[in-house]
Each structure stands twice: as structure tokens, then as C-alpha cells.
C-alpha positions in Angstrom: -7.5 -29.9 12.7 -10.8 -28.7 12.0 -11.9 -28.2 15.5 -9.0 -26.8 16.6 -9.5 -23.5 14.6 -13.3 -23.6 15.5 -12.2 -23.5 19.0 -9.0 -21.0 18.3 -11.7 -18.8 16.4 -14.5 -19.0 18.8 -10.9 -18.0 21.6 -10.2 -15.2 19.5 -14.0 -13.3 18.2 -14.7 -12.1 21.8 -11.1 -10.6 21.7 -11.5 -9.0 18.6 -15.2 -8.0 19.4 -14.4 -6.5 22.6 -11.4 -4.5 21.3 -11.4 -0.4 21.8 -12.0 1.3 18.9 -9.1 3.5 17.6 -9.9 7.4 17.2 -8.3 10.5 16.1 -6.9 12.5 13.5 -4.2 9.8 11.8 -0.8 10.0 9.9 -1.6 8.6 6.9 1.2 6.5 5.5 0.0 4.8 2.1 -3.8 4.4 0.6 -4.4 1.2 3.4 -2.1 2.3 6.0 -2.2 4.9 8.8 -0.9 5.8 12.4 -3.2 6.6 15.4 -0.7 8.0 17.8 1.3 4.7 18.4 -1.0 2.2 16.7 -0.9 1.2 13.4 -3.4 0.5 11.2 -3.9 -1.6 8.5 -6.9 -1.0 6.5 -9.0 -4.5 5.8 -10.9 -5.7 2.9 -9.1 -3.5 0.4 -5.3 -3.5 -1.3 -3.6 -0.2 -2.1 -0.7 0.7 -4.0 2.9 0.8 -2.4 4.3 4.8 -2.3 7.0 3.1 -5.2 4.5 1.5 -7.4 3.7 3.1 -11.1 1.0 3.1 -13.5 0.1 4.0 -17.0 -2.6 7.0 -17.3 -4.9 6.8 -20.4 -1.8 8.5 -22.6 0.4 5.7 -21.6 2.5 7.8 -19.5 3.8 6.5 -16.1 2.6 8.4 -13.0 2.8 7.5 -9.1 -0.5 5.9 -8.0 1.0 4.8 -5.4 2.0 8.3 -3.9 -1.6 9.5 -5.5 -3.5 7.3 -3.6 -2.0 8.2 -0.6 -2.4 11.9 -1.3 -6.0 11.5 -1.9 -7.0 9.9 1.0 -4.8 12.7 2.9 -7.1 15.3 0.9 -10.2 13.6 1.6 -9.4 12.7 5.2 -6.3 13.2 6.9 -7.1 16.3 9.0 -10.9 14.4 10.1 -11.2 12.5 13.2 -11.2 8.5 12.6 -13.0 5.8 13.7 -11.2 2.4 13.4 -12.8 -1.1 14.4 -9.8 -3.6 15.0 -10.3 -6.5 13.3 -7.3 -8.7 14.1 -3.7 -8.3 13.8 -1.1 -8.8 10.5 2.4 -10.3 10.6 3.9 -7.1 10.8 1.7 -6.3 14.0 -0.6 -3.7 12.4 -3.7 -3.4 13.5 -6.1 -5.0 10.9 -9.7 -2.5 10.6 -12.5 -1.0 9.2 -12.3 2.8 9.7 -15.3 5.3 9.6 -14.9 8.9 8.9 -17.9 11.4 9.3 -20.1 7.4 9.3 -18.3 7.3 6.2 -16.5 3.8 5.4 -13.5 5.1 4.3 -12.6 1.6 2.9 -15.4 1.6 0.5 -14.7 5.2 -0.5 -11.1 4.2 -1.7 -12.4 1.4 -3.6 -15.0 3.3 -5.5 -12.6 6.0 -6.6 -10.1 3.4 -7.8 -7.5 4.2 -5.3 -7.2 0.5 -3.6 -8.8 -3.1 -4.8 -10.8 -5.1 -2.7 -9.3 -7.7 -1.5 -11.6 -10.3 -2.7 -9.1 -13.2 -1.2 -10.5 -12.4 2.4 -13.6 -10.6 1.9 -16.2 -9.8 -0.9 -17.8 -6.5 1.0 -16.0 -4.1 -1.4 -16.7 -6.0 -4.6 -19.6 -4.0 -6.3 -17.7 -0.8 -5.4 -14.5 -2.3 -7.6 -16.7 -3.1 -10.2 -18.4 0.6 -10.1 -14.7 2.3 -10.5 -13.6 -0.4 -13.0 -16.6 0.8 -15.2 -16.2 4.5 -14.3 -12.2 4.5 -15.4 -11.7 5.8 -11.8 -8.1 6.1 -10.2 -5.6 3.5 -11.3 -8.5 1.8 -13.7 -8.3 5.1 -16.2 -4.9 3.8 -18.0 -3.3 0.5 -16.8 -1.6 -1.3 -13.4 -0.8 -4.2 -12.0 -3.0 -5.6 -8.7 -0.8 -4.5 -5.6 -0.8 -8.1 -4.4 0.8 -9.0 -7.6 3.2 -6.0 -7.9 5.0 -7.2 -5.0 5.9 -10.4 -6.2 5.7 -9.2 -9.7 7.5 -10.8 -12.7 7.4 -10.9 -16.7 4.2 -12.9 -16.2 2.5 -10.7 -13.5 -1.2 -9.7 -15.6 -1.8 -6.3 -16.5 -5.2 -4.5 -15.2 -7.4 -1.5 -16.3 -7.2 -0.4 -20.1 -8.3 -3.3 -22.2 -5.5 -2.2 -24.7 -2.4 -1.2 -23.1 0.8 0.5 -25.0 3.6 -2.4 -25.8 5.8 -1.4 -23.4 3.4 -1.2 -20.6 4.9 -4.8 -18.7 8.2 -2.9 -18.6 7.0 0.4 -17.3 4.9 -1.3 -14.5 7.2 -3.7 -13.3 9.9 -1.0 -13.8 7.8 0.7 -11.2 9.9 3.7 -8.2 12.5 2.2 -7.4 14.6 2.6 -10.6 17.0 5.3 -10.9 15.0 8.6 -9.9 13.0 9.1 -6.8 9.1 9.0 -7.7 8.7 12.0 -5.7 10.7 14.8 -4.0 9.1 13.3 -1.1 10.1 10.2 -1.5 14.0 10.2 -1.7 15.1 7.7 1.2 17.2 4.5 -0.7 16.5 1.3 0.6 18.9 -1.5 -0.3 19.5 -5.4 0.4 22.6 -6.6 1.9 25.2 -9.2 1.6 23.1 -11.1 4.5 19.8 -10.2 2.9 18.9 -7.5 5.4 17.4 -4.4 4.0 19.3 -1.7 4.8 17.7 2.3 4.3 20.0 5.0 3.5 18.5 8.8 3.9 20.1 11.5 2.0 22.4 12.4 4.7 23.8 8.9 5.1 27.8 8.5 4.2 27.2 5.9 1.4 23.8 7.5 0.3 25.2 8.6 -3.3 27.0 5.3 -4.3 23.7 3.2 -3.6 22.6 2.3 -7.2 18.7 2.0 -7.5 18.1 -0.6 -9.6 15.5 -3.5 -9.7 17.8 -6.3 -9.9 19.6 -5.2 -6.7 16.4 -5.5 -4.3 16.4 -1.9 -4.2 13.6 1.0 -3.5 12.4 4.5 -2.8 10.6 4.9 0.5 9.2 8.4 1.7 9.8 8.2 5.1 12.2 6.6 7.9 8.9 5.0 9.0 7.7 3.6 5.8 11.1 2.2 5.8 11.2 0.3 8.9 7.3 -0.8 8.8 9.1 -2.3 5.4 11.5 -4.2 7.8 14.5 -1.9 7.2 17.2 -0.7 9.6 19.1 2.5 9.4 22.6 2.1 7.9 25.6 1.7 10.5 27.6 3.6 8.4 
């Protein structure tokens, strides 16, 4: 087995190394993911909050991270030229990169302003930078969260990140998160919803049913800001 993935690995590096870099101005769709014109790009090494995930500012109150991170990315750098260097390519066909901005690693700069983790499962580039935000209450570290790669599989036991003493009910606000009964956002105001056959189905305001879709945890359901985010999600339109 072991010298199979040598050989698939040593197959696939002059692939990956010999792949076109990416450029232009993108459409940025969460803190780690953007479009290109058609491509889309994952950002690698780092883990951002979902558009529908919540956290606790220093006051304990809930706020959109999520949506925040994505905003501040757009703010620093969504009408600048990119620079992506694909990597590989995720399960959901993404384009897996590093991205430059300026020579700017635009990975790095999320990570040091506390707007996405390093993704220390797969690679220990951005660590120092995590620690530096972490110390510097930056982004998401100034109140509490939960790790994106936890918040989507999150339960009562999912741990609880950033202020060393959270409020009691902090576990029920952050796994609460968007998708309860109020959009997180004007922006962000698309129901998504799982079916009798488990499909996930998105309903946009104009959709027949739209108003009788109940947003509630329990149900599967969730806010998504745009028909795009929806289907990258795996989503179809409603037939109805």
C-alpha cells in the first residue's frame, strides 16, 4: 500500500506543479473560498467560518463571523488582482491553493487577523500566525467560537475556543449558530432545507413554499447568501 501512494504521489506532483496559476479579480464567497471566472478556489492551509456560523464578542453577544470574515477579506482584497497556485483538487472539485495578492499571502493574512484557523491537520505553515492572533484577541479570538471544522459536525460536546471564560450560555449560542429562525444577514436570506430523501433542497424568497419552511436546527436547516453558496453546499433549487 505504501508504494502505491509513493508512486500515485510522485503521478500526481508534476501535475500539480505544472498547473497554470489562477489570476484575476475574484468573487469572494466565504473567508477560504472564491471564484476566478469559472474556477473555484478553495483556499489551503487555513479553515474559515461558514456565512451561517456565530460567535460571542468580548460582551458575550452573538455576531456573524462567519459573514465578517468574508466581508473583510472582500475589504482588504476583493477588487485586487489574485494570484492563486493550485494545489490539488477537494471533493467538491474546488480548486485547492495558495493565493498571493500584491506578493501578499493572503492565507497568512486571514490567519493573523483571526478570520480563519490554520489547518494544522494538513499543514503547519500558518501556525505561528494563529498563535500571534490568539494572543492579540484578533477576529473570532476577541470573545469566543467554535473551530469551523468542528462547527460543522458540532454537538453538545463540540469545545469552545477564544475567551478563556466564556458566558454560561455560550455552547447554546454557538451551536445555535444562522440557521435558527432569523436570517444572519439581510444578505443572507436564501432557506435551505433537507428532504424526505435527505436531499437538500434551497428555497429563495420568491419560491412558492419559501414562508412555510421552518428554520430550525433540528430540521437540517440553514441560511445561505447566495444561489451559489447554496449549490457549492450541494443544494438544488426547489421544483416547486
Amino acid at each position: 500500500m505504501r508504494s502505491l501512494l509513493l508512486t500515485a504521489a510522485l503521478l500526481l506532483s508534476p501535475a500539480l506543479a505544472q498547473a497554470a496559476d489562477i489570476t484575476g479579480v475574484p468573487r469572494i464567497r466565504e473567508g477560504d473560498h472564491i471564484q476566478i471566472g469559472t474556477s473555484r478556489i478553495r483556499l489551503g492551509g487555513i479553515d474559515a467560518p461558514s456565512t451561517d456560523q456565530l460567535c460571542l464578542n468580548t460582551h458575550g453577544e452573538r455576531w456573524t463571523c462567519g459573514i465578517a470574515a468574508r466581508d473583510e477579506l472582500i475589504k482588504h482584497a476583493g477588487n485586487k488582482s489574485w494570484t492563486c497556485h493550485p494545489r490539488a483538487t477537494d471533493r467538491r472539485g474546488r480548486t485547492v491553493a495558495r493565493c498571493q495578492v500584491e506578493g501578499q499571502d493572503i492565507q497568512k493574512w486571514l490567519v493573523a487577523n483571526g478570520w480563519a484557523l490554520a489547518y494544522m491537520r494538513l499543514s503547519h505553515d500558518y501556525e505561528a500566525d494563529e498563535k500571534a492572533a490568539r494572543e492579540a484577541k484578533a477576529g473570532m479570538w476577541q470573545g469566543a467560537f467554535i473551530a469551523p471544522w468542528d462547527w460543522r459536525i458540532r454537538n453538545k460536546k463540540t469545545p469552545i475556543l477564544g475567551a478563556a471564560k466564556p458566558p454560561e450560555n455560550a455552547r447554546t449560542i454557538l451551536l445555535a449558530s444562522a440557521s435558527g429562525p432569523v436570517a444572519p444577514s439581510p444578505d443572507c436570506t436564501i432557506k435551505g432545507n433537507v428532504n424526505t430523501s435527505g436531499e437538500c433542497i434551497y428555497h429563495t424568497p420568491q419560491s412558492r413554499w419559501y414562508a412555510k419552511i421552518q428554520m430550525k436546527i433540528a430540521k437540517g436547516t440553514r441560511w445561505f447568501c447566495s444561489v451559489e453558496e447554496a449549490e457549492a453546499a450541494g443544494c438544488r433549487e426547489t421544483r416547486r
